[in-house]
C-alpha positions in Angstrom: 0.0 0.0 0.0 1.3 3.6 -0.5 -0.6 6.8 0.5 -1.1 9.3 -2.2 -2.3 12.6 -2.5 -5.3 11.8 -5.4 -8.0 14.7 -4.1 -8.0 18.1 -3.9 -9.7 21.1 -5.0 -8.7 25.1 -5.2 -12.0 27.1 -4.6 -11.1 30.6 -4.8 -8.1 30.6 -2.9 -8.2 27.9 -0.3 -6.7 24.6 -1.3 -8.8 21.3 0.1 -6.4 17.7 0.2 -8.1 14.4 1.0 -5.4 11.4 1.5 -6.6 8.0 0.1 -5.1 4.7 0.6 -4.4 3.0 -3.2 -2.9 -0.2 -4.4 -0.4 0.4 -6.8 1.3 -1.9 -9.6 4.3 -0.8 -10.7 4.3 3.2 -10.0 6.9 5.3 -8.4 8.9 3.7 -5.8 8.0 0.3 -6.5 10.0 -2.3 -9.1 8.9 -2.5 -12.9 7.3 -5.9 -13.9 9.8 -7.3 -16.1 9.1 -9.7 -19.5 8.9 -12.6 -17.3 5.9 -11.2 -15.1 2.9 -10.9 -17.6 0.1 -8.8 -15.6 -3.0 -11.0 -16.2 -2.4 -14.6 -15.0 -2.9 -18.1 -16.1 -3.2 -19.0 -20.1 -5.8 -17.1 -20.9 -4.0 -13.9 -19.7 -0.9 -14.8 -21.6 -1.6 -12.8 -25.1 -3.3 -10.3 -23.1 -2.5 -6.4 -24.2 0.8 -7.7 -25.8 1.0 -4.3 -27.6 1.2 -2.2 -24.0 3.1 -4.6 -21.9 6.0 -3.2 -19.9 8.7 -5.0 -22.4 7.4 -3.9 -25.9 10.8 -1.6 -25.5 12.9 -4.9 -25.9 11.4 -6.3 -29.1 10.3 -4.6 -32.9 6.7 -3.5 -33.5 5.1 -5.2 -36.1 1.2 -4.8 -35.7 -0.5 -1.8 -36.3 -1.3 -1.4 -32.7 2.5 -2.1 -31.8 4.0 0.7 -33.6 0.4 3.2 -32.9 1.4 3.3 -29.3 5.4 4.2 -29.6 4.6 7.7 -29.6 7.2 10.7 -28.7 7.9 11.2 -25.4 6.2 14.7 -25.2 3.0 13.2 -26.5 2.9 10.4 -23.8 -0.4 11.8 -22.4 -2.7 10.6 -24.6 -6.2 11.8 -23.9 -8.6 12.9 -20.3 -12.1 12.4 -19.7 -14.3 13.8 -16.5 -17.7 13.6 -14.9 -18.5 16.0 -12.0 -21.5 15.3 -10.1 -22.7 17.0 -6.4 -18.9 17.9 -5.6 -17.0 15.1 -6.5 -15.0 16.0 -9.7 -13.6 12.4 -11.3 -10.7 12.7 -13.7 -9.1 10.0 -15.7 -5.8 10.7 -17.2 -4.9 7.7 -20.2 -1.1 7.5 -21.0 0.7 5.3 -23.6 3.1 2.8 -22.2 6.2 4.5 -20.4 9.6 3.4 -20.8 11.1 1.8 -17.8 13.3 5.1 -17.0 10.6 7.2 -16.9 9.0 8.1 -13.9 5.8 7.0 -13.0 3.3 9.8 -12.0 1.5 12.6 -13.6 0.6 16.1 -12.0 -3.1 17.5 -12.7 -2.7 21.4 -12.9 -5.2 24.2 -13.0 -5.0 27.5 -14.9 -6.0 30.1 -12.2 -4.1 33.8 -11.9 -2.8 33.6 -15.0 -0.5 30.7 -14.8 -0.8 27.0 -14.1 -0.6 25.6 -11.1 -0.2 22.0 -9.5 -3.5 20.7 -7.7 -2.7 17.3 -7.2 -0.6 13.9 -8.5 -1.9 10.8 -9.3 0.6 7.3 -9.9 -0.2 5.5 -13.5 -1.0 1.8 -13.2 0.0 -0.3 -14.6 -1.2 -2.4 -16.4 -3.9 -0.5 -18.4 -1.6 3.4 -18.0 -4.0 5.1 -16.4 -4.1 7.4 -13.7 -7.0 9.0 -11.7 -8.0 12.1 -9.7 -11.3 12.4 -7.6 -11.6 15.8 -6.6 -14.1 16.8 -3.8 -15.6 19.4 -3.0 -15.7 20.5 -6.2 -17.6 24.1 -7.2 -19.4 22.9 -9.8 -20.1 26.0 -11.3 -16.8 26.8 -11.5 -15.4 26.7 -15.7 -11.6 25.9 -15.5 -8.7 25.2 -17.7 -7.0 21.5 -16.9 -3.9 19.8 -18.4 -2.6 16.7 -16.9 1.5 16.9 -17.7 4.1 13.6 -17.3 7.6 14.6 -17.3 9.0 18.0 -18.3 7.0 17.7 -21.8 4.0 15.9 -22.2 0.9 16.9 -21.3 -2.9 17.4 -22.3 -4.9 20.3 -21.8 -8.8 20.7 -21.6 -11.6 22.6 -19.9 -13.8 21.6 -17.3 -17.0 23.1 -17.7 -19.3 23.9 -14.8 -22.7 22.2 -14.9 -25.3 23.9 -17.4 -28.1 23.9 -14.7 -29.4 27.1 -16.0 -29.2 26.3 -19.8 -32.8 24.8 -21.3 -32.0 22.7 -23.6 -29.3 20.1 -22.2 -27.4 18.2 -25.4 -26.2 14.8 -25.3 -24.4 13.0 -27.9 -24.6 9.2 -28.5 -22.0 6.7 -30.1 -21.3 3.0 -29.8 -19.6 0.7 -31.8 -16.0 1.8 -32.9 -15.1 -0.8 -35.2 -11.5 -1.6 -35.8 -12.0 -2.6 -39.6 -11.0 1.4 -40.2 -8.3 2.2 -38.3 -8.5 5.9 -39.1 -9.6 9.1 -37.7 -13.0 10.4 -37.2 -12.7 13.3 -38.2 -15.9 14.0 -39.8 -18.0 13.0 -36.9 -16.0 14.9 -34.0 -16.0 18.1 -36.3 -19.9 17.9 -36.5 -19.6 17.1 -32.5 -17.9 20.5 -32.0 -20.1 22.0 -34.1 -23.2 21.1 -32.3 -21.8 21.5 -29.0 -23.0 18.4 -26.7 -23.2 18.9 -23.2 -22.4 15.3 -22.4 -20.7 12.7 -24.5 -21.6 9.0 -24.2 -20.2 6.4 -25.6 -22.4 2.7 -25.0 -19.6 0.4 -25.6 -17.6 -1.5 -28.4 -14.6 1.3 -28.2 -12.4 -1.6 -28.9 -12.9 -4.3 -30.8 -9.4 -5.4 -30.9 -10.3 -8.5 -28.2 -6.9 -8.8 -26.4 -5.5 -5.5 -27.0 -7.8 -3.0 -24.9 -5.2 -0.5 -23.8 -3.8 0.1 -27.4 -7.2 0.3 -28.8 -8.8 2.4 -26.4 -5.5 4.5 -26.7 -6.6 4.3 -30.3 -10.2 5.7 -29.6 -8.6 8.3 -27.9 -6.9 9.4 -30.4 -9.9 9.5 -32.8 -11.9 11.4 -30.2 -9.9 13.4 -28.5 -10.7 17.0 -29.5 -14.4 16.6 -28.4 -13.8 14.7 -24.8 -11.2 17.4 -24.4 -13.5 19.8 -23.1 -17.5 18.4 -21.5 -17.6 15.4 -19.6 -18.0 12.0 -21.2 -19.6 8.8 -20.2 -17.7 5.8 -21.4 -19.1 1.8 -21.3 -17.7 -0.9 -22.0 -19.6 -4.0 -23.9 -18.2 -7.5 -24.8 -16.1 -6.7 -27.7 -14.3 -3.9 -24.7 -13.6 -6.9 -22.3 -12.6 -9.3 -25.0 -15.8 -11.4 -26.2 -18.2 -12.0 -29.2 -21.0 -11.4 -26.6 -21.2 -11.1 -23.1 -23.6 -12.3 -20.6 -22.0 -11.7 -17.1 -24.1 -13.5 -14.6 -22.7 -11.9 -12.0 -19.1 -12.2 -12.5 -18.6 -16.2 -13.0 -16.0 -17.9 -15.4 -17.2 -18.2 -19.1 -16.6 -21.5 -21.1 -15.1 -20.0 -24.4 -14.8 -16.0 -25.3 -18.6 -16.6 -27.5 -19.7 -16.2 -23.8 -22.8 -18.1 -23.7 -22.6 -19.8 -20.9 -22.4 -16.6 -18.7 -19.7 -15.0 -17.1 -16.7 -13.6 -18.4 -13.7 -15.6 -19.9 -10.4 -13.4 -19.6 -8.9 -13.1 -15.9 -10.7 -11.0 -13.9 -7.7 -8.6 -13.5 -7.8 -7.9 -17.2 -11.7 -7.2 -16.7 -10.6 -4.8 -13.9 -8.2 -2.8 -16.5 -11.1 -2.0 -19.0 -13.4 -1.0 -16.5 -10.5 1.2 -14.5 -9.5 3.0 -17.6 -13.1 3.6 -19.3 -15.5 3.9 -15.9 -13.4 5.4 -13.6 -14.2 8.7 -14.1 -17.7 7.9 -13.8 -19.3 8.9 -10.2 -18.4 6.6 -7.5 -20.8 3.1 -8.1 -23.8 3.4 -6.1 -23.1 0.0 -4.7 -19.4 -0.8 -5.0 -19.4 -4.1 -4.0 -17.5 -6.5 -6.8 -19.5 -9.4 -8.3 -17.4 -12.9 -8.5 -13.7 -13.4 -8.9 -13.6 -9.5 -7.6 -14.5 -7.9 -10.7 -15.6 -4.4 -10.5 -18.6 -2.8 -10.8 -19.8 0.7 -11.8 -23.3 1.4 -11.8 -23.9 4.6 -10.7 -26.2 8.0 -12.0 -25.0 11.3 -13.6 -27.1 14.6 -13.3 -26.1 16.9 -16.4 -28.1 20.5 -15.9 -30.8 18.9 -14.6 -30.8 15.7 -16.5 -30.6 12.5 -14.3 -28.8 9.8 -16.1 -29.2 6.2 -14.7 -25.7 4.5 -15.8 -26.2 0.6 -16.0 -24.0 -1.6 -17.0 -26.7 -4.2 -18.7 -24.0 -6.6 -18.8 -22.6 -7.8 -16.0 -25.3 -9.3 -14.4 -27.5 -11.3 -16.9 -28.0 -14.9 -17.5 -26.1 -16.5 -20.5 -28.6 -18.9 -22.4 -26.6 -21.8 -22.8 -27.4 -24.8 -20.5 -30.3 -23.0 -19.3 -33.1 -23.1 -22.3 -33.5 -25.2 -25.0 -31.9 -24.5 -28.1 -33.7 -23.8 -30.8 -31.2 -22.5 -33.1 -27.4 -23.0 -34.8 -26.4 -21.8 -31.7 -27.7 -20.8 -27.8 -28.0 -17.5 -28.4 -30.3 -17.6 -32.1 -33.6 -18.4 -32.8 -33.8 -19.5 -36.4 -37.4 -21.4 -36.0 -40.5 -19.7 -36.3 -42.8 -22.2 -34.5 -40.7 -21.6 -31.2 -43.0 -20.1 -28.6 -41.0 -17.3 -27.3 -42.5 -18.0 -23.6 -40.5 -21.3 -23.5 -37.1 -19.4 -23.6 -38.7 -16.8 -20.7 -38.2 -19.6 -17.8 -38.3 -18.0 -13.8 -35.3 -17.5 -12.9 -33.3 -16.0 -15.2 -32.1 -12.0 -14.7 -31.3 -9.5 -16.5 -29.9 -6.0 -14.9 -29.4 -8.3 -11.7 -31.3 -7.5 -8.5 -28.5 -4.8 -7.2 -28.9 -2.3 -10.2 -32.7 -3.4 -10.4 -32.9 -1.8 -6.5 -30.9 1.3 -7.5 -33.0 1.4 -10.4 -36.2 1.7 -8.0 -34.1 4.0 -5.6 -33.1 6.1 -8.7 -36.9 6.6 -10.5 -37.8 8.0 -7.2 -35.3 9.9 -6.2 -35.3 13.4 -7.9 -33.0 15.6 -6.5 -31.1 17.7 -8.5 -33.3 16.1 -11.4 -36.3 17.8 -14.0 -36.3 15.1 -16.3 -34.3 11.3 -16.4 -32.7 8.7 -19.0 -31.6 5.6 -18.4 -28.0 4.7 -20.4 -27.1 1.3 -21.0 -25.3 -1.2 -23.7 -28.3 -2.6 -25.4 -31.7 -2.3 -26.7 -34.5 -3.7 -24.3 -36.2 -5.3 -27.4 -35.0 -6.9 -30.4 -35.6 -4.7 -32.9 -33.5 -6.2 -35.8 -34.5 -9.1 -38.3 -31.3 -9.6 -40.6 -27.9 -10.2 -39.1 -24.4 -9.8 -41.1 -26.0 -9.4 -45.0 -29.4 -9.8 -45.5 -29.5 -13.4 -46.2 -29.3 -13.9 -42.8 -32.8 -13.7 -40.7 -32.9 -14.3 -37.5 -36.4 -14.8 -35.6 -34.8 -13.7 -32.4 -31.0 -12.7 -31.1 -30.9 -13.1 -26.8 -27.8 -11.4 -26.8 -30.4 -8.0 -27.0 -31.9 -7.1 -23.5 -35.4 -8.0 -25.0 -34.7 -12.1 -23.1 -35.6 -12.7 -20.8 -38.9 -11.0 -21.5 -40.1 -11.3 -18.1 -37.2 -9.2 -16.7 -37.3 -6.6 -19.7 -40.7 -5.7 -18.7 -39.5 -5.3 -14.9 -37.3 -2.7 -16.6 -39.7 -0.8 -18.3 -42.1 -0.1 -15.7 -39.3 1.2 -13.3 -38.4 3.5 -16.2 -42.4 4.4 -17.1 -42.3 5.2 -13.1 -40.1 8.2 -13.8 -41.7 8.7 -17.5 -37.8 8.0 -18.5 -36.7 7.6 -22.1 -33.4 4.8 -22.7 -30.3 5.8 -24.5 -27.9 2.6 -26.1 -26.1 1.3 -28.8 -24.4 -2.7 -29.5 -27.0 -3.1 -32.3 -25.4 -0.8 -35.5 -28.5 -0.3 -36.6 -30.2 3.4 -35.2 -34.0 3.0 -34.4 -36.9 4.8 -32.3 -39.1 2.7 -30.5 -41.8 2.8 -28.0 -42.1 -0.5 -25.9 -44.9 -1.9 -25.3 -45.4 -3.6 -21.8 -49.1 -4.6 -21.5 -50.1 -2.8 -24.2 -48.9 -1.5 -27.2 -47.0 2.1 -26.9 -47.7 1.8 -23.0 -44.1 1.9 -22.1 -41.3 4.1 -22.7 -39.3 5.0 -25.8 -35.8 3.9 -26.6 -33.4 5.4 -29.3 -30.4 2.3 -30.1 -27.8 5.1 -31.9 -25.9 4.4 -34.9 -22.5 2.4 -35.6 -19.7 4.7 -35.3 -18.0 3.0 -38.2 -20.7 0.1 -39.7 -18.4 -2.2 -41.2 -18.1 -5.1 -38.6 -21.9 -6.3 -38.4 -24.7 -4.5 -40.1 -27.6 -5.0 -39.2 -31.1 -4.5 -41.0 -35.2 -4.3 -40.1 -36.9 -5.5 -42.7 -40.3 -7.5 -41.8 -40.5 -10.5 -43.6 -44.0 -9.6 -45.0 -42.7 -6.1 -46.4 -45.6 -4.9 -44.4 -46.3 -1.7 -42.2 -47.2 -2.6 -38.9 -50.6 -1.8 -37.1 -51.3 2.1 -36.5 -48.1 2.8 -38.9 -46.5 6.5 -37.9 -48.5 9.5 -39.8 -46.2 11.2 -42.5 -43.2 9.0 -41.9 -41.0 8.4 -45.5 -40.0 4.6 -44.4 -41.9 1.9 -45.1 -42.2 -0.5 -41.9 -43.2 1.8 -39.0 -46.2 1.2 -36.3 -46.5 -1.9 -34.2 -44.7 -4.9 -34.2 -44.0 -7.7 -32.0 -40.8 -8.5 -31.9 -39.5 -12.2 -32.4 -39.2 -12.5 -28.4 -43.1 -11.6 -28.6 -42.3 -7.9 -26.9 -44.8 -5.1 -28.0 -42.8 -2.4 -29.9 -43.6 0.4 -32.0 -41.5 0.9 -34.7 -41.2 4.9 -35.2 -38.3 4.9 -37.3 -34.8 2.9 -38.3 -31.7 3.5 -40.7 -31.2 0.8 -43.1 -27.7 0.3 -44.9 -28.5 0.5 -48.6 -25.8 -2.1 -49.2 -26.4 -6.0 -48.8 -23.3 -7.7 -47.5 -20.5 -6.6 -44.8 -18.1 -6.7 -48.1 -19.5 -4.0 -49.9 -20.1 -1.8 -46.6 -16.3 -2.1 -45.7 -15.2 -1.0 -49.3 -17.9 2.1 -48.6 -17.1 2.9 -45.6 -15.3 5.8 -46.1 -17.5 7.0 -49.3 -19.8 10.1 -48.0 -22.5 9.1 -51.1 -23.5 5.7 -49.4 -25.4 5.3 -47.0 -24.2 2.7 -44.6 -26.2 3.3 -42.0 -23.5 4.7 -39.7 -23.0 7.6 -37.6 -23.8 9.0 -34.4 -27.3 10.6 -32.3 -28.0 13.6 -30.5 -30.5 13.7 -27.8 -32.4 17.0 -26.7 -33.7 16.9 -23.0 -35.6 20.6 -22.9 -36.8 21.3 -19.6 -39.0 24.2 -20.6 -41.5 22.0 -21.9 -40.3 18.4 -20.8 -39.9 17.9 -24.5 -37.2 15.2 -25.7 -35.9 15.6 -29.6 -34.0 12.3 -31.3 -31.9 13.3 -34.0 -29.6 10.9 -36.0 -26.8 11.8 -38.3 -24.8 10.1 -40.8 -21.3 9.9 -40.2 -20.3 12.0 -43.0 -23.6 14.1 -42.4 -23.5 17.8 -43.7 -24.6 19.8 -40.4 -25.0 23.0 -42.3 -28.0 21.3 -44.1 -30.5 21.3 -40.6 -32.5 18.5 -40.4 -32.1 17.4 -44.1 -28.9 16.3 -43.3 -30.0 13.5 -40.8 -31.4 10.4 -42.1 -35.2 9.9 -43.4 -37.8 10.2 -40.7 -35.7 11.8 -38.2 -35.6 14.1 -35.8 -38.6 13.3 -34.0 -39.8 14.9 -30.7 -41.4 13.5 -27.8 -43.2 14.8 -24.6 -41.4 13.9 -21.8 -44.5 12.0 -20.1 -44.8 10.1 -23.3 -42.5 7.6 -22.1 -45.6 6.6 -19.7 -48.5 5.8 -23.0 -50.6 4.5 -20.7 -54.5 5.8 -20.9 -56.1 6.5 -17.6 -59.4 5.6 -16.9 -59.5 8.6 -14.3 -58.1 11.1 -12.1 -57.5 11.5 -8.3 -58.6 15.3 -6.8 -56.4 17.8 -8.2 -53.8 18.6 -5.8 -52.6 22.3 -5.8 -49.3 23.3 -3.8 -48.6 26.4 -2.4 -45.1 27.8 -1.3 -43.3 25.6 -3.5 -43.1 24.9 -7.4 -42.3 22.1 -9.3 -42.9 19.1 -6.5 -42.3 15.3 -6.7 -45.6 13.5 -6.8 -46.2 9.6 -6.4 -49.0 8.1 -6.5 -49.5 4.2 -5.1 -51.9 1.8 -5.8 -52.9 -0.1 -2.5 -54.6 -2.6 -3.8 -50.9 -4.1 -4.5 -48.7 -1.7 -3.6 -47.3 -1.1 -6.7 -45.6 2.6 -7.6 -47.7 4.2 -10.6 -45.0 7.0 -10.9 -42.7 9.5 -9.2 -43.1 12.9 -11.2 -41.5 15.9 -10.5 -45.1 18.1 -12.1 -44.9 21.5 -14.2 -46.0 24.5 -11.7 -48.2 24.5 -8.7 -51.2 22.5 -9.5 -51.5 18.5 -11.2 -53.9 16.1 -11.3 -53.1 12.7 -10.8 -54.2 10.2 -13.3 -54.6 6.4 -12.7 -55.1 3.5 -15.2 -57.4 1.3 -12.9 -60.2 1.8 -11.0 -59.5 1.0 -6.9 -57.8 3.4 -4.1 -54.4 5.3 -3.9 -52.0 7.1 -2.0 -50.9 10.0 -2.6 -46.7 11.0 -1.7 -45.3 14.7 -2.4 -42.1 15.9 -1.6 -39.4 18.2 -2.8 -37.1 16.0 -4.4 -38.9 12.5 -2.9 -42.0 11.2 -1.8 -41.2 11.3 1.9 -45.2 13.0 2.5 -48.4 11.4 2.6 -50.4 13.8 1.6 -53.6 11.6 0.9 -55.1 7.9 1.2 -57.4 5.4 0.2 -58.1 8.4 -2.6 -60.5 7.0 -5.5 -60.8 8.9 -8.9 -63.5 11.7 -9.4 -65.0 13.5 -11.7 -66.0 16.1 -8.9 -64.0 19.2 -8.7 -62.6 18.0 -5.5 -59.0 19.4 -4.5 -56.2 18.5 -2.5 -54.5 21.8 -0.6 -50.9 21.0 -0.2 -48.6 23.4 2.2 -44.7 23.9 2.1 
């Protein structure tokens, strides 16, 4: 153990330090690991991150990656990224791999007076080169010039911008899926970012797809993005590809059978596991439940507030069953369903989980907990339905994939009425083909809606929806230039509403990877912009190609985008009547629950527009009513029953 200095914060002119107790792997003061100690253990840890490993100074690069990451000395700091939330600022600082002379620490500094000046140091670890700075209290509506520096040379500068809690319209950017079949820049898509100015970054997963070389390619992404993380915080995920594996089911940290990961768990050593999620979630608020899942892996569920916008942060992952061993197969392999007369309730056996029944209870905790909060998304990996019919060239239909959140079906539905509670939309990625839904729970369009972004680059597994009738569904969308819109179930037998999609033009992988870099196809890659504006709880999708022309407006996204939301549409349920009208006085903008007693069940947890609302219900029977500031601590009413009297509810604060 060694006690560093990793917190501090300058507020005006008094300087705040916080000692912390860290385990450190070859940092200052402690010996390197030589080219006979390999950091991840056992044979599957052998080929692990061969590009970064402590000894690549002793042998030629021949891979790309291998000759990427020897960069000059006074470039060793390769890229930042920061969340602040309630006065904790997190900072990540992502070097290349040192040389063994070289020391190993970096200084965070702070551009205040005129000059820089040191606020803290941080050791890199190795393996992975990362180092990390949590920073509390931290003002967060302070705007202040960063650059973490290694050496007398190398450093990387940003800015740290204070929270935009009194800006309306709060802008967050959405990518996943980084594929490593162009190893280029992307340059087009992060000079549209800049452009359109995101308030948040998030990136779903799939930064690497280079299986057993995460440091180099995520030093890789890095470099591609670097310009836009730079400067407004940034939520990074990783999926299976980041932790090595076709797919991942995690069931709660066990040992996988193969890297296909269908069995559950994960298959590479647990202290490789630890590496990805160190260098791409630490800088993520501190989990709201830290405990590690089996063989110690980490965790980091947690939830971000961005000028008002609560964002749950789940990693969709790490806790869900894999299929194989557990249902029948009824396909080439555990995970696909190739057979139309399979009865998708055979496959949705008791039992089987999903988020995992940690992140379900912060979930619960999280849809009712509004402080600091107007309006609240959920990010994940995946889509919570499968909303996809060909896989890799469109000879290949699948009736259902369980590697998408919509199995087990059971559990999916658990999901959605935790985020109808809080009338909260879900932002992802993993499936490379952009779509707007609106689940269906009970009923169709009774759930909240879900926008799966884009493929960064699309060239490693397109997908397509294309019904194999060539038919619109029920209630198709009004106006809408695509073909296949309104209601659908999908092969898992969820209720969605198909509200729009972005079909690659080309047929096969092949002729998307010779296109990939050609602005005149349409390959159905790029990136999404979510608008959360609190004036009118209104929510705007948008979706952009990757070499999209931003000066155009709107004509520049794809066909049938942007569309735009009311914020309570995420809860389509009709009522069947309403409770009294309450009307508050001394405060604005309360929390409201309501509760059904006949089971107990949360309706929702609103914060309302104003001073007055009336509750609605979607069952006849008698309710409770909660209020609160930021929570439903207050009963303010029970055993109510709906009316169609005039009948109010005074409420004092």
């Amino acid at each position: 153990m060694l006690m560093m200095r990793s917190e501090s914060l300058c507020r005006g002119k008094q300087c705040h330090v916080i000692w912390s107790l860290v385990l450190i792997i070859g940092t200052v003061g402690l010996p390197l690991l030589g080219a006979e100690s390999p950091p991840f253990p056992g044979e599957r840890g052998e080929r692990l991150d061969l590009a970064c490993r402590e000894d690549i100074w002793t042998r030629e690069p021949k891979t790309f990656l291998e000759k990427f990451v020897r960069v000059p000395r006074d470039q060793v700091v390769g890229f930042a990224l920061y969340t602040h939330d309630h006065g904790v600022l997190k900072i990540t600082a992502q070097l290349y791999p040192l040389k063994p002379e070289e020391p190993r620490e970096v200084r965070l500094e702070f551009w205040q007076d005129g000059a820089w000046h040191e606020v803290a140091r941080a050791p890199v670890i190795y393996p992975g080169w990362s180092a990390h700075f949590r920073i509390a209290p931290w003002d967060q509506r302070r705007q202040v010039r960063y650059r973490v520096c290694h050496g007398a040379e190398a450093s990387f500068e940003g800015v740290i911008r204070p929270d935009p809690i009194d800006k309306d319209e709060i802008v967050v950017a959405s990518l996943s899926c980084n594929s490593n079949a162009d190893r280029g820049d992307r340059q087009e898509i992060v000079a549209n970012l800049l452009k359109q100015d995101p308030d948040l970054l998030f990136f779903a997963g799939d930064q690497s797809y280079d299986h057993q070389e995460h440091t180099a390619a995520w030093l890789l992404w890095g470099w591609q993005f670097r310009e836009v993380i730079r400067d407004r915080p940034t939520v990074t995920i990783p999926d299976d590809h980041d932790i090595g594996q076709g797919n991942l089911w995690g069931e709660g940290g066990i040992v996988a059978d193969s890297p296909a990961g269908d069995s559950g768990g994960y298959f590479y050593p647990p202290e490789y596991i630890n590496m990805v999620h160190r260098c791409q979630t630490w800088h993520l608020p501190d989990p709201v439940d830290p405990a590690p899942v089996e063989q110690g892996i980490s965790v980091y569920f947690t939830r971000l507030r961005v000028g008002g916008i609560d964002f749950a942060v789940i990693a969709d992952r790490q806790f869900k069953s894999g299929p194989k061993g557990k249902i029948p197969q009824k396909g080439p392999r555990p995970d696909h369903i190739n057979d139309p007369s399979v009865d998708p309730k055979s496959v949705d056996i008791p039992g089987l989980q999903l988020l995992g029944e940690r992140q379900m209870a912060f979930l619960q905790n999280w849809a009712q907990d509004w402080e600091g909060a107007v309006m609240k998304a959920m990010l994940s990996q995946t889509a919570l339905c499968g909303a996809v019919h060909l896989h890799g060239s469109k000879n290949n239909r699948l009736i259902a994939d369980l590697d998408c959140n919509g199995w087990p079906q059971s559990e999916r539905n658990r999901v959605l009425k935790i985020l109808r509670q809080a009338a909260a939309c879900h932002l992802c990625g993993d499936q490379h083909l952009a779509v707007v839904v609106q689940h269906g729970i009970e009923e169709f369009r009774d759930g909240p809606f879900g926008f799966t972004s884009p493929a960064i680059v699309n060239s490693y597994y397109a997908r397509w929806w294309w019904p194999a009738d060539e038919k619109p569904g029920l209630r198709p969308i009004t106006g809408s230039p695509l073909p296949w819109t309104g209601d659908y179930f999908d092969g898992l037998g969820n209720r969605i509403t198909m509200f729009v999609y972005a079909n690659p033009e080309l047929d096969t992988i092949g002729e998307l990877r010779k296109a990939q870099r050609d602005p005149s196809v349409n390959r159905g890659d790029g990136y999404a912009l979510v608008r959360f504006r609190k004036s009118d709880r209104t929510i705007t999708f948008e979706c952009w190609p990757r070499f999209a022309d931003v000066s155009k407006g709107h004509a520049g996204q794809y066909p049938g985008w942007p569309i735009t939301i009311k914020m309570f549409d995420n809860d389509g349920r009709k009522p069947v009547g309403y409770l009294p009208e309450l009307r508050f006085q001394n405060i604005a903008d309360p929390v409201v629950q309501v509760v059904d007693e006949s089971n107990g069940e949360i309706l929702y947890t609103r914060r309302i527009m104003g001073h007055r609302f009336r509750p609605p219900v979607f069952s006849p029977g008698s309710f409770t009513i909660k209020v609160g500031r930021d929570r439903p601590e207050r009963i303010v009413a029970e055993h109510v029953k709906t009316t169609e009297s005039e009948a109010i509810i005074s409420v004092g604060f």
